[in-house]
C-alpha positions in Angstrom: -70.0 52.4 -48.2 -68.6 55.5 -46.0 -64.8 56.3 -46.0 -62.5 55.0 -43.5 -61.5 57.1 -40.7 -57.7 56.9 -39.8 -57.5 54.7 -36.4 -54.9 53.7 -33.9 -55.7 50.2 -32.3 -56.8 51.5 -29.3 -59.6 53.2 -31.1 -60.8 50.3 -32.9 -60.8 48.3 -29.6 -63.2 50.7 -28.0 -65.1 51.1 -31.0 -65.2 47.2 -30.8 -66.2 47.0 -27.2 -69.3 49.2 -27.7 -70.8 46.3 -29.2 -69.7 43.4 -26.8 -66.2 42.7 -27.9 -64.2 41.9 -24.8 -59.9 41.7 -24.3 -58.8 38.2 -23.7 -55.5 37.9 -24.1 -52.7 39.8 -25.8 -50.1 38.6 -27.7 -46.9 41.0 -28.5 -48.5 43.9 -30.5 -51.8 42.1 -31.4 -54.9 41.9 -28.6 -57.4 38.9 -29.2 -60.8 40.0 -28.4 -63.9 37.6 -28.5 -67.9 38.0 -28.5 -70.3 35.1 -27.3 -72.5 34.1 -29.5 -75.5 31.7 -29.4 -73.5 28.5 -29.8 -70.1 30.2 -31.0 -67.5 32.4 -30.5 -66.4 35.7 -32.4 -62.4 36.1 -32.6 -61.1 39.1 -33.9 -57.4 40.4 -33.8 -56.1 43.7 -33.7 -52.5 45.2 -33.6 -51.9 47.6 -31.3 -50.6 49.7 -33.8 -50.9 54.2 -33.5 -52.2 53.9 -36.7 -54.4 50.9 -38.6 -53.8 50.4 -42.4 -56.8 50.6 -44.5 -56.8 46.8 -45.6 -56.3 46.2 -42.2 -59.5 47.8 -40.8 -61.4 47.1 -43.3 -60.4 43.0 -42.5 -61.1 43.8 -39.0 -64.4 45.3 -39.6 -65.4 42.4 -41.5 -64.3 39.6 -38.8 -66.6 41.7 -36.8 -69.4 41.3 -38.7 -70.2 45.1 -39.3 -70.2 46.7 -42.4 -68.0 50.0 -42.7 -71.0 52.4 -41.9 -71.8 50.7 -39.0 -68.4 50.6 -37.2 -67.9 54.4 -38.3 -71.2 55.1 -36.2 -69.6 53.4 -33.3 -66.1 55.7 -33.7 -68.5 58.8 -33.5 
């Protein structure tokens, strides 16, 4: 498992959207974004934040369903 890079939301979003993530809605701070899947529906939230705390990234990296090598090759 590869190191974290430091993040601001914005960042992770795009990072997110790379792999089908799309903005629903937005609530205050934190932007709901969702991914159809066969027969579901993939909800992650992420604060808006300049920049993301380790803990988290790494929670929003797992929501995602990436592990940390895989979403750091989507940063790049």
């Amino acid at each position: 498992m590869g190191r974290l890079p430091v993040l601001s939301g914005k960042e992770a979003i795009h990072a997110l959207a790379k792999i089908g993530f799309t903005r629903v809605r937005q609530s205050g701070s934190h932007i709901v974004l969702q991914k159809a899947l066969p027969g579901t529906t993939m909800t992650v939230v992420v604060p808006d934040h300049t920049e993301l705390a380790t803990g988290t990234l790494r929670s929003i990296i797992r929501q995602a369903g990436l592990g940390v090598d895989e979403f750091v090759a989507l940063v790049d």
